[in-house]
C-alpha positions in Angstrom: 0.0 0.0 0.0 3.1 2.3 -0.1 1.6 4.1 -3.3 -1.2 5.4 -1.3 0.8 8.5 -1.2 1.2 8.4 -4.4 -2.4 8.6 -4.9 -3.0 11.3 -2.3 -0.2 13.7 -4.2 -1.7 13.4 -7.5 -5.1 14.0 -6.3 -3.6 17.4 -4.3 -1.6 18.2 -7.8 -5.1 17.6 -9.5 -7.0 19.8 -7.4 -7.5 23.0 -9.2 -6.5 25.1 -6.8 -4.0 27.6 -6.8 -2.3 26.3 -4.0 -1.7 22.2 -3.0 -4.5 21.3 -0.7 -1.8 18.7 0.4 -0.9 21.3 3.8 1.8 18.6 5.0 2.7 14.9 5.5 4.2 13.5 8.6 5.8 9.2 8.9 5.6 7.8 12.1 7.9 4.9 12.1 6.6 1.4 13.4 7.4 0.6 17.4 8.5 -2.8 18.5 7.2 -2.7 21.7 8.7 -4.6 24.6 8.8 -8.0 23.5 8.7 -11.7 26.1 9.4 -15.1 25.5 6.7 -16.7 27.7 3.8 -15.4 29.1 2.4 -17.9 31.9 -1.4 -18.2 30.0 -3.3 -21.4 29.6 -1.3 -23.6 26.5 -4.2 -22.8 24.3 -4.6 -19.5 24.5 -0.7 -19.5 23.7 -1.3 -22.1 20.8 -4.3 -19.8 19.4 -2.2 -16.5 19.8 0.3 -17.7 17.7 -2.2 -18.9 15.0 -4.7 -15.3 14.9 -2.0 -12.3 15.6 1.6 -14.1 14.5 3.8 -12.3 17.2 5.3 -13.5 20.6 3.7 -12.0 23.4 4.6 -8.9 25.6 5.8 -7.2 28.6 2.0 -5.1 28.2 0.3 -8.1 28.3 2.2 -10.0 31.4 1.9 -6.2 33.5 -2.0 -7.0 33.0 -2.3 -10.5 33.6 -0.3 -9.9 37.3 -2.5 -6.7 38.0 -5.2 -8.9 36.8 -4.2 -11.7 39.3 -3.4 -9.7 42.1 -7.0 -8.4 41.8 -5.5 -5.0 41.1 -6.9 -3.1 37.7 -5.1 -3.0 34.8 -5.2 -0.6 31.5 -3.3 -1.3 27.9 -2.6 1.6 26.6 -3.0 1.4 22.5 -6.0 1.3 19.7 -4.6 -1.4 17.6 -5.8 -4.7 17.1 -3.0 -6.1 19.2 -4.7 -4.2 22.4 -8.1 -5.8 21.3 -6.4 -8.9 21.1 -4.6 -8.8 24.7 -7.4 -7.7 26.6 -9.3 -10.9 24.9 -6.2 -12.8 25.7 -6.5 -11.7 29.3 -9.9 -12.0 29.5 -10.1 -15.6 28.1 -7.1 -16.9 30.3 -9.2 -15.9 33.3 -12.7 -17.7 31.8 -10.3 -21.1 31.5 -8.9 -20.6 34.3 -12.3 -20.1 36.4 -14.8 -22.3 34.0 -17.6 -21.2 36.4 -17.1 -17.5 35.5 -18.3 -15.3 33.3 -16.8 -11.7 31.7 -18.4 -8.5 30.5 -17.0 -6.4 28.4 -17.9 -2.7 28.0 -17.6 -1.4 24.4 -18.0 2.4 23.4 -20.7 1.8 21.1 -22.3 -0.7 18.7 -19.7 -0.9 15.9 -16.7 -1.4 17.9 -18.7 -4.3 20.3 -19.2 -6.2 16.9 -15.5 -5.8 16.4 -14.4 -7.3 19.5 -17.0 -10.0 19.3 -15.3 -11.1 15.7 -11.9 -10.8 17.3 -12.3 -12.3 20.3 -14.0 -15.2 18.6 -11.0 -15.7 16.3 -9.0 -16.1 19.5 -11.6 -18.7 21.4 -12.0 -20.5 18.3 -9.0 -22.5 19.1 -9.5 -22.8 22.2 -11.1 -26.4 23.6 -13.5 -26.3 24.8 -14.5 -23.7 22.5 -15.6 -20.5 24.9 -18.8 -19.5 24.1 -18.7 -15.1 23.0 -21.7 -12.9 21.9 -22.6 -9.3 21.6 -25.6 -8.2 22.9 -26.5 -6.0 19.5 -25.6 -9.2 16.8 -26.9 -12.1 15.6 -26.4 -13.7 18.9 -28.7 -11.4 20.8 -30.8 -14.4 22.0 -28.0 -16.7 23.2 -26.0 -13.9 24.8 -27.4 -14.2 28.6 -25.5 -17.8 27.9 -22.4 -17.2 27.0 -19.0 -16.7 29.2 -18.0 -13.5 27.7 -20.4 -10.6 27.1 -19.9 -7.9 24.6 -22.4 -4.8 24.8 -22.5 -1.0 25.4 -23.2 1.1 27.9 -26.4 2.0 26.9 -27.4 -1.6 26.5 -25.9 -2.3 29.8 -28.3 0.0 31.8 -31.5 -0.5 29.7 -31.5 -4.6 29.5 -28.5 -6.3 31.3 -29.2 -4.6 34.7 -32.7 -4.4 33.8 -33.6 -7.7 33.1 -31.1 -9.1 35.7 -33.0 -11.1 37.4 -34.9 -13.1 34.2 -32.8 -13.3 31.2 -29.6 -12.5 33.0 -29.9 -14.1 36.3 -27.0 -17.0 35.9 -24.7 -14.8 34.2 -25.0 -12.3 36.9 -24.4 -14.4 39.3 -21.4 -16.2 38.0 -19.9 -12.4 36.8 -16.2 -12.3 37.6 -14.5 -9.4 35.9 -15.7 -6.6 33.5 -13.7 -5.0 30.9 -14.1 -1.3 29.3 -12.5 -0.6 25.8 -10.8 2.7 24.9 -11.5 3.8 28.5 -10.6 7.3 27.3 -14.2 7.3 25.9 -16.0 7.6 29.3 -14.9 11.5 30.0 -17.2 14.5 31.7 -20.3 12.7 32.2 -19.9 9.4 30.4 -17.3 8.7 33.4 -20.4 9.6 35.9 -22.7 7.1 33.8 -19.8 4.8 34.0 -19.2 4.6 37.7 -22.9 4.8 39.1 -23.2 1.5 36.2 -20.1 0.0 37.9 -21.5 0.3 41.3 -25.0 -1.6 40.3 -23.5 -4.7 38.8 -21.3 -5.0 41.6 -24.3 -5.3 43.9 -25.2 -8.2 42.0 -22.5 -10.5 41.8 -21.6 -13.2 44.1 -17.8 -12.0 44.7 -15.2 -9.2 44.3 -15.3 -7.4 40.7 -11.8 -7.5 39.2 -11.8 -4.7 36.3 -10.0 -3.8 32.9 -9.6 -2.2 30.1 -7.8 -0.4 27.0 -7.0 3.4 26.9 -5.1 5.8 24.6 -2.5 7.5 25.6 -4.0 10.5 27.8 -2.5 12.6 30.7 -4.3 12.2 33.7 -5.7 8.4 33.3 -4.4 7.1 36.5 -5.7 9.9 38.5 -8.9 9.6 36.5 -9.6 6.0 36.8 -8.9 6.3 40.3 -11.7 8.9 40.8 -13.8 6.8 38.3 -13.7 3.6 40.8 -12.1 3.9 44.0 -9.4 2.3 43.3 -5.9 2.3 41.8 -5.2 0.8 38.4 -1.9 -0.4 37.2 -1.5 1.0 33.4 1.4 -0.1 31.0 3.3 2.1 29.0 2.4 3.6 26.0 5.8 1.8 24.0 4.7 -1.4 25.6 2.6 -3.0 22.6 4.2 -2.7 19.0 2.7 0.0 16.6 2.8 -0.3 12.8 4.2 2.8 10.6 1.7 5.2 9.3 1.9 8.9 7.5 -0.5 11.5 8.8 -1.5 13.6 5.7 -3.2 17.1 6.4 -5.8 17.9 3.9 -6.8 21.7 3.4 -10.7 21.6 2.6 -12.3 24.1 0.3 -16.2 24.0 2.1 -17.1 21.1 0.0 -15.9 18.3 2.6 -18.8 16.0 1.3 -17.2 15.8 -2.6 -14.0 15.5 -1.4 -13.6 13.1 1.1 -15.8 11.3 -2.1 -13.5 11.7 -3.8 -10.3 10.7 -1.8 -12.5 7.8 -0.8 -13.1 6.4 -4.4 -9.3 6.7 -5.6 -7.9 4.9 -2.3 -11.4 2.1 -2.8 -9.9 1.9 -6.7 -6.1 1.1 -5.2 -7.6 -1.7 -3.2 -7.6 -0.2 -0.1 -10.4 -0.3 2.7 -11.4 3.1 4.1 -13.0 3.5 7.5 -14.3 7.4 7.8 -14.6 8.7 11.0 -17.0 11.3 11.7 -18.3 13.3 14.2 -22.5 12.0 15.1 -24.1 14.9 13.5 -22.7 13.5 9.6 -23.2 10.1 9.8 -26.5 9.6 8.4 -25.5 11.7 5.0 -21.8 10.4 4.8 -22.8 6.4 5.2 -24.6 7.3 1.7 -21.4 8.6 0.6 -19.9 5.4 -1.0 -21.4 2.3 -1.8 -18.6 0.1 -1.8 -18.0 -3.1 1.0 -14.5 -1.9 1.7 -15.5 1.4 2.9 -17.3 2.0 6.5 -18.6 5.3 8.4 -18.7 5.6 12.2 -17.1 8.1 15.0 -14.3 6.1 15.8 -10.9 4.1 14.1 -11.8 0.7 12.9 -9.3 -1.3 10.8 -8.5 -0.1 7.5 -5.4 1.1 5.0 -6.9 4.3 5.4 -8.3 6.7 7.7 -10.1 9.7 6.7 -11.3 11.9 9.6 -13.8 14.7 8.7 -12.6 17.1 10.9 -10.2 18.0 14.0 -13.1 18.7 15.8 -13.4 14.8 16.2 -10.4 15.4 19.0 -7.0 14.4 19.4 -7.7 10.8 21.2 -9.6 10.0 17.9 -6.4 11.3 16.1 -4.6 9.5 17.3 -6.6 6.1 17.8 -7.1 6.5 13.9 -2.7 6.8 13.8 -2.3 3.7 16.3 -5.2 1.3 14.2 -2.6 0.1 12.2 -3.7 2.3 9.1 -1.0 3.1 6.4 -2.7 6.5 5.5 -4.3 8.5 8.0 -5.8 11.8 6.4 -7.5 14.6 8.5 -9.5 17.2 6.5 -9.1 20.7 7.6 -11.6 23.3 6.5 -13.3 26.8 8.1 -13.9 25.4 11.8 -13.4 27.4 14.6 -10.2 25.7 15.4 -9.0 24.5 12.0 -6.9 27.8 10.7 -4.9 27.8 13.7 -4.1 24.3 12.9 -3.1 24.5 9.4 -0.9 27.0 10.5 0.6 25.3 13.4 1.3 22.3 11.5 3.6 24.5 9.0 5.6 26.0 11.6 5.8 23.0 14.2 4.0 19.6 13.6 6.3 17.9 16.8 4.2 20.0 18.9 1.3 20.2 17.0 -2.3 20.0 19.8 -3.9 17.0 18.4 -0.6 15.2 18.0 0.1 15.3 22.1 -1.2 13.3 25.0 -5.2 14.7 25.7 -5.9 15.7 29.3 -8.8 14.0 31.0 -10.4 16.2 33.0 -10.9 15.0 36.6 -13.8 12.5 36.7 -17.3 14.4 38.3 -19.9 12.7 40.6 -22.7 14.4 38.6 -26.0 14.6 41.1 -28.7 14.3 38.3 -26.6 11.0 36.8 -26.3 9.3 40.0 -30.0 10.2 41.2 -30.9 8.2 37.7 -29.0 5.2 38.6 -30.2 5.0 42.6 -33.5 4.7 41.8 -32.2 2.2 38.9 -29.9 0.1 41.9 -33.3 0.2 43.9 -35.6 -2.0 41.5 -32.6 -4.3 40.6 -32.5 -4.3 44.8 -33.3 -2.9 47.6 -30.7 0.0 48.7 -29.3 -0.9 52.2 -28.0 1.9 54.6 -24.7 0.5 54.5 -24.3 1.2 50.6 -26.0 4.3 50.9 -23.1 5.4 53.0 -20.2 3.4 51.2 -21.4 5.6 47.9 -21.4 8.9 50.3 -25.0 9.7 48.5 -27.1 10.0 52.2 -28.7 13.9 51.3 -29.3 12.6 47.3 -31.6 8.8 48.5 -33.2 11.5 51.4 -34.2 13.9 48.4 -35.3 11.3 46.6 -37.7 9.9 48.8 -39.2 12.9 50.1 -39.8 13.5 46.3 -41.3 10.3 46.3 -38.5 8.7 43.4 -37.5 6.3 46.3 -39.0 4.6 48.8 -38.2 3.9 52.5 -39.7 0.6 54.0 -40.1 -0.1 57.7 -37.1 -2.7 58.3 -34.4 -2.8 60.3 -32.0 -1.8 59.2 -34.0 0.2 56.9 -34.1 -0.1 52.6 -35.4 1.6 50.1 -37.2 0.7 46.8 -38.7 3.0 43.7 -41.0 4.7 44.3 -44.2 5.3 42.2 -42.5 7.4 39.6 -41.9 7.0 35.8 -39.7 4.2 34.6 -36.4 5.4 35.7 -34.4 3.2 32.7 -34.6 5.9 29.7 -32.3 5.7 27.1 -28.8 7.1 27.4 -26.8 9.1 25.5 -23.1 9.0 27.5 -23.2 13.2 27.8 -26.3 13.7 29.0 -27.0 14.3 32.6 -29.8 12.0 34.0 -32.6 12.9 30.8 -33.3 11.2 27.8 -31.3 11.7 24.7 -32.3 14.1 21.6 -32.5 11.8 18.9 -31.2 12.8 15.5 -33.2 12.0 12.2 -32.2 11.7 8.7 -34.2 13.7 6.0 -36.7 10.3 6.0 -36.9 10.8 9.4 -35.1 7.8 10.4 -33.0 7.9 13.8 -29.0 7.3 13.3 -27.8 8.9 16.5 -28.4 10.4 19.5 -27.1 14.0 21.0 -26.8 15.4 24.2 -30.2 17.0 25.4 -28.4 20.1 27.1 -27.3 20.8 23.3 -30.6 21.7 22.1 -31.8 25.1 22.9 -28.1 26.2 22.1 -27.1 24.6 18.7 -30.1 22.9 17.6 -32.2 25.9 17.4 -34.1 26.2 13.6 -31.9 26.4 10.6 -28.8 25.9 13.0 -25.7 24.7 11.1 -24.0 21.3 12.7 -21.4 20.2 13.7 -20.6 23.1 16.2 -18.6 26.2 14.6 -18.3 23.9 11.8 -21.1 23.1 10.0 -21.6 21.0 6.9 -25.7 19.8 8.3 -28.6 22.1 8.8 -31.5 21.7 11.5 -34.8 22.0 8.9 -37.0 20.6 11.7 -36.9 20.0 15.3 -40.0 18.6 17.8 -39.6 19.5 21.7 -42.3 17.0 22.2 -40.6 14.6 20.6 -36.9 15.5 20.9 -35.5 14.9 17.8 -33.9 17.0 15.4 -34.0 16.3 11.8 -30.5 17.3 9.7 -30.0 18.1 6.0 -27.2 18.2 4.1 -26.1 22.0 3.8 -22.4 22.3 2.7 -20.3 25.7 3.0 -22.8 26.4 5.5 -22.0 27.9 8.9 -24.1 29.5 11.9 -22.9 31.0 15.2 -25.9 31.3 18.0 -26.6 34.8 19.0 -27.2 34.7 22.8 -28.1 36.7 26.3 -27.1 35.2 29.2 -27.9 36.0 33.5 -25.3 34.6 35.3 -26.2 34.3 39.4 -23.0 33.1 41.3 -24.3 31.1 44.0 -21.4 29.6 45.3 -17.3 30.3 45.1 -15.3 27.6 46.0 -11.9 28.3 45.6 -9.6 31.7 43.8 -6.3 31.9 42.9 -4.3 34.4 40.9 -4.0 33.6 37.3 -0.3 33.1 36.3 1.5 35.1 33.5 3.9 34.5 31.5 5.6 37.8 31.7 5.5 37.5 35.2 3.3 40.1 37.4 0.5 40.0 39.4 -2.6 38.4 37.2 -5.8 38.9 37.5 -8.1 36.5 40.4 -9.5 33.4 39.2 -12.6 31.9 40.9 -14.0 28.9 40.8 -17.7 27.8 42.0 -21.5 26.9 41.1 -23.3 29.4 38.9 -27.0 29.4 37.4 -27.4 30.7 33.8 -30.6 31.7 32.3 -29.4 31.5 28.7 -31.6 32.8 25.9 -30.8 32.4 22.1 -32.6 34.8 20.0 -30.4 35.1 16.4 -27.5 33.7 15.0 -25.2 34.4 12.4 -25.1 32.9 9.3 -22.2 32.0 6.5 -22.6 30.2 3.3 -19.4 29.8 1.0 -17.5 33.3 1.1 -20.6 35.3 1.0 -20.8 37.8 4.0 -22.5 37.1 7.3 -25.6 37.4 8.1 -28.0 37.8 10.8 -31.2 35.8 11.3 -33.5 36.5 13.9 -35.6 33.2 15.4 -39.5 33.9 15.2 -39.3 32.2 18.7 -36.5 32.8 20.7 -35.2 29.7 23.2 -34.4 29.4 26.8 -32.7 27.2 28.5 -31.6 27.4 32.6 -29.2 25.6 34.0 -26.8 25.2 37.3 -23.4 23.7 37.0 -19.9 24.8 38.1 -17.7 27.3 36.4 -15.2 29.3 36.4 -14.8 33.8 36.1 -12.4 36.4 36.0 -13.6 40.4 35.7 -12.5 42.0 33.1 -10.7 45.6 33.6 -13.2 47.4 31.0 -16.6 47.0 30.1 -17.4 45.1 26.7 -20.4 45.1 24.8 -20.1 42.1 22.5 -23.1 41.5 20.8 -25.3 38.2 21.1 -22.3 36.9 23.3 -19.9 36.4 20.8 -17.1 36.1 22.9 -15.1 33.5 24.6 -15.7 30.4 22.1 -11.9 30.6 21.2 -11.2 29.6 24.8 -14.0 27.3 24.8 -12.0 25.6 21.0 -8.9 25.7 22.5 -10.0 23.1 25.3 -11.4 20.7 23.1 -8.2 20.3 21.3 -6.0 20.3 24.4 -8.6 18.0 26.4 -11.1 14.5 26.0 -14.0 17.2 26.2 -15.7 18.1 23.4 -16.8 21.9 22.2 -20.4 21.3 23.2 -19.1 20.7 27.2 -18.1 24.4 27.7 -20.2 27.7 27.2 -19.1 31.2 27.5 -21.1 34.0 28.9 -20.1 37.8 29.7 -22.0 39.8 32.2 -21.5 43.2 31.0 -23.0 44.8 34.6 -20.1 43.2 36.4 -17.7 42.3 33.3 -17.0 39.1 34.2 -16.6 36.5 31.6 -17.3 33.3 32.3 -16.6 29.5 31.4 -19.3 27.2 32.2 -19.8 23.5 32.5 -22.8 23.0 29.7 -24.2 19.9 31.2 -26.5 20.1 34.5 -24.6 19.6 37.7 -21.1 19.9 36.2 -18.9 17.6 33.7 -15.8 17.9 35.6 -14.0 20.9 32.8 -14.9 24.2 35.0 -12.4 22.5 37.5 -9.8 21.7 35.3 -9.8 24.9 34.1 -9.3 26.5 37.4 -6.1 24.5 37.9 -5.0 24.8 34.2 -6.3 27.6 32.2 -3.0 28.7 31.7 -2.0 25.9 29.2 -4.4 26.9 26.8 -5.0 31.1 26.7 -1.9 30.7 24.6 -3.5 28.6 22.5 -7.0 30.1 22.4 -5.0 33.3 21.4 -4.0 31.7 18.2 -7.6 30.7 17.2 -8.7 34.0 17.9 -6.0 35.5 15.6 -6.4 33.1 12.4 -10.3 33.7 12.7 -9.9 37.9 12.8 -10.7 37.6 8.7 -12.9 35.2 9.0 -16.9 36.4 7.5 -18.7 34.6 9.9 -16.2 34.5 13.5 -14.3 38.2 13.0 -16.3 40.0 15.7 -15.9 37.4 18.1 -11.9 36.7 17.2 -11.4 40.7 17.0 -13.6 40.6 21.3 -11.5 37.8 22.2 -8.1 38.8 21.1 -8.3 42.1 23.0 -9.5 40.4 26.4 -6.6 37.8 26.1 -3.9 39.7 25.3 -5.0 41.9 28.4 -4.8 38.8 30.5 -1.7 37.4 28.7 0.5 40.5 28.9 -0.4 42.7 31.6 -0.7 45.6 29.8 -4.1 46.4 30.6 -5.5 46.1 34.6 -7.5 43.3 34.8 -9.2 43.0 38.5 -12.0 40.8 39.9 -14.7 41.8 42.3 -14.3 39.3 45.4 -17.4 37.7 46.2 -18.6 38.1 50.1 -16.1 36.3 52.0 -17.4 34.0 54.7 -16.1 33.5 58.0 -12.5 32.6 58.7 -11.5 33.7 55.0 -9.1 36.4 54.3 -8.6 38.6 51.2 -6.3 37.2 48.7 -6.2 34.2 50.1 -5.2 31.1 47.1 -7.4 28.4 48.5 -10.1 29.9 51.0 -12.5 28.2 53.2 -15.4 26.9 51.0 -18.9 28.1 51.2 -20.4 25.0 50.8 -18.6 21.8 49.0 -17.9 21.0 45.1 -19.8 17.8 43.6 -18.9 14.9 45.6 -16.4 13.0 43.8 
């Protein structure tokens, strides 16, 4: 496949343009990884390694299998198929070794649980006795509550595994020895919340001690992550542990029509003989899965193996980035167009690709106990059993089961010592979508008004409003209907088409938790950073509108939409007033933390309060996602960056007045040259002015 380059240059020469849309291409040579002789696994596991992957074993795999042993958890770092492979081969040895037990493993979503099902077949296959494997979303449906190891989602695992636990599921419940979660990174903001209450309910059901595992890419923070996540401390290998094939990153300079070109990228790598797996963000995969009709081509929002990996946008993150470089793909190619982030990067990846944001370790913001999450799942733990006082207090959730009972969701019986059951409240087990906080999920419809994914409900007052332009700051889809009954929004393909919402926002600070100076880099006192719970009344009333290189325009909604929310966040003052109109300001910030963390564009919102000029950054999900805090320890790490955004977007039709608002404000804060002060809050007893870490008003989410 070495002429895939090939290809890829004389499609750039091809073009039309004046200038090669070909930005740059970048080799990544292949990794050895730490190689073993033995590892001490069951003789036919060792016998059917050899025969599916072909390589010896190593030093990865033997670090898991003793965390594994020890009962201590373990995480493989890597997105290949030889990190599939060793968490099956784990997995397996422990099923062989314990024929009475069963596995679960814990798959992002529905495309890659069918993946590991074929691959961790290939590997049972030679196993005897054969090991019986299903997924719960296959063929095998039916016969899944039978087999030793279960493949399924999240989703599926709250709404019919823990549902039906005591029919269907009963035996393999019951005989449940060690659960596994693939490409851990996945479970960020509140996917991690989902993630952990779900942990804590099937461990109330098992007979013994859960032993956990799992795959990750290579993120800063994981250990410290995972340790919020369950309690306990995991034992993750090295990134360099597991080989890695070579692979060239190509950067692809997109002229508005992504749609044609990635068809046509798509059909000349399809002609070479190549498979192509297109990764997308959720809002495009019901028009790109249309795109090519061809068996070696596949659409979905993460890596799956391929020759080639063509990624729509950067907007997709830099874990998917570089999932898509570890998946053994020869050709990786990233499209970069007119997104809020995507100028800066071309440019950065002329000057300095080494150091380029999505090719660097993500952060994973710390790991948030969200309150409307785990009330969802109590009430859930109740019906599969009755809640004891003893767990109650384990979980440290005492006020949230006494809400929840004086507002009649739970229960309290007479016993002693007491329990509690559901009360006589709707079904508590509604769909989920991994970001949204304890409601159901907005479901998104194709122009035939069939369902191919599902959003974030805190999303849909803010981007989804009529004619809104999706993906965020991007673009490329346009809302033509949406139902509040319903919750759906139905998408149309609208290319070279862009929207910004026009906002006003009330901001009440109800609580501060913590301030601290904000560090510069020319040194100097910096304005006071605070960090606390706020409640926004948000109202979106306009937006701005770009299609091709036409000027911006501004729509006004016959209906403008409201939305009120509490979360954590964190403010500064400003020194002068600003008057930016329909709250364009602050997104660049908001852009530059999606490419340096796992959270996404759609976790953060910006809002300036131009009575008390203080801007600020807001956790977009109910009750928090986890990002306002690491903000308030690291917002330093990206103003930089943000800066940049804001200065390739000054020319830009549709973002110039935001980039020109946001430029000033951050080189204020960046260099010092312009006072920037904050209005302290009333300080409560005990606290002094100034202070870096006062006495707290009242505590942060529980983690």
């Amino acid at each position: 496949m070495s002429d895939l380059i090939d290809i890829l240059q004389t499609l750039a020469a091809r073009s039309g343009r004046s200038s090669s849309p070909l930005i740059t291409l970048r080799s990544f040579p292949p990794g050895t990884g730490t190689r073993i002789s033995h590892l001490a696994v069951d003789q036919g596991l060792q016998e059917a390694w050899v025969q599916v992957v072909g390589t010896p074993f190593f030093q990865a795999q033997s670090i898991a299998l003793a965390a594994l042993r020890r009962g201590t958890p373990f995480a493989i770092t890597g997105s290949s198929m030889v990190s599939r492979a060793s968490l099956h081969l784990v997995t397996l040895d422990l099923l062989r070794n314990e024929p009475s037990a069963t596995a679960l493993l814990i798959a992002p979503d529905p495309d890659l649980a069918m993946l590991h099902e074929r691959e961790a077949m290939l590997l049972a296959r030679y196993c005897r006795p054969v090991l019986p494997i299903a997924a719960t979303g296959g063929t095998q449906r039916r016969v899944a509550p039978t087999a030793r190891l279960v493949i399924t989602t999240l989703p599926e695992l709250h709404n019919h595994l823990l549902r039906f636990h005591d029919r269907a599921w009963r035996f393999f419940w019951q005989r449940l020895r060690l659960i596994v979660i693939a490409d851990l990174h996945v479970f960020h903001g509140v996917a991690a919340a989902h993630l952990a209450m779900t942990l804590l309910r099937a461990a109330r059901l098992t007979s013994q001690p859960l032993l956990l595992g799992g795959t990750l890419a290579a993120v800063s923070g994981a250990e410290t992550a995972l340790t919020m996540l369950t309690g306990r401390e995991w034992r993750i290998t090295a990134v360099d542990d597991l080989p890695r094939p070579a692979t060239t990153l190509a950067l692809w300079q997109s002229d508005g029509e992504r749609r044609r070109e990635i068809a046509r990228l798509a059909e000349a790598f399809l002609a070479a003989g190549a498979a192509v797996r297109l990764v997308a963000t959720p809002w495009e995969l019901a028009d790109l899965r249309t795109l090519v009709d061809h068996e070696a081509f596949s659409v979905g929002m993460q890596p799956m193996p391929a020759h080639v990996q063509i990624i729509t946008g950067a907007d997709v993150g830099a874990a998917t980035v570089q999932a898509a470089l570890a998946s053994g793909a020869v050709l990786v190619v990233l499209l970069l167009g007119r997104g809020m982030t995507e100028p800066a990067l071309q440019r950065l990846a002329v000057t300095d690709l080494g150091t380029w944001p999505l090719l660097r370790s993500p952060v994973w913001p710390p790991v948030l106990n969200n309150s409307f999450v785990s009330a969802l799942h109590l009430v859930c733990a109740a019906g599969e059993q009755p809640l004891r006082a003893e767990e109650i207090r384990q979980w440290q959730v005492e006020s949230m089961v006494e809400l929840l009972t004086a507002k009649g969701y739970l229960s309290r019986l007479p016993d002693m010592p007491p329990v509690w059951l559901p009360g006589d409240q709707s079904d508590p087990y509604i769909p989920l979508d991994l970001h949204a906080a304890g409601t159901e999920p907005i479901y998104l419809l194709d122009e035939q008004g069939r369902q191919f994914a599902t959003a974030d409900s805190s999303l849909f007052h803010r981007w989804m409003h009529p004619a809104a332009g999706l993906p965020p700051l991007r673009g490329g889809q346009q809302v033509i209907a949406r139902d509040e009954d319903q919750g759906t929004i139905t998408l149309a393909r609208r290319d070279g088409r862009r929207t910004l919402p026009l906002r006003q926002c009330r901001v009440q600070i109800r609580e501060e938790w913590a301030q601290r100076e904000l560090r510069r880099s020319r040194g100097g006192r910096g304005p006071l950073l605070s960090w606390g719970r706020v409640v926004v009344e948000e109202q979106v009333y306009a937006y701005r509108e770009q299609i091709g290189r036409e000027p911006a325009q501004e729509r006004k909604l016959v209906t403008p939409l409201t939305y009120r929310w509490q979360s954590p966040a964190v403010w500064v003052r400003l020194s002068h007033s600003i008057h930016p109109l329909g709250q364009q300001m602050g997104w660049s910030v908001v852009a530059a933390a999606a490419l340096i963390t796992l959270a996404r564009v759609e976790d953060c919102v910006s809002a300036y309060d131009p009575a008390t000029n203080h801007l600020y950054l807001i956790d977009a999900q109910n009750s928090g996602n986890g990002l306002a805090e690491w903000l308030y320890d690291q917002i330093e790490t990206i103003l930089p960056l943000a800066y940049d955004i804001a200065l390739e977007q000054r020319t830009d039709p549709l973002f110039e007045p935001l980039a020109r608002t946001d430029m000033d404000w951050l080189l204020a804060v960046l260099s010092g040259e312009t006072e920037v002060a904050i209005a302290m809050p009333a300080l409560s007893p005990g606290r002094t002015p100034g202070e870096n870490r006062p006495v707290r008003t009242s505590e942060p989410p529980a983690r």
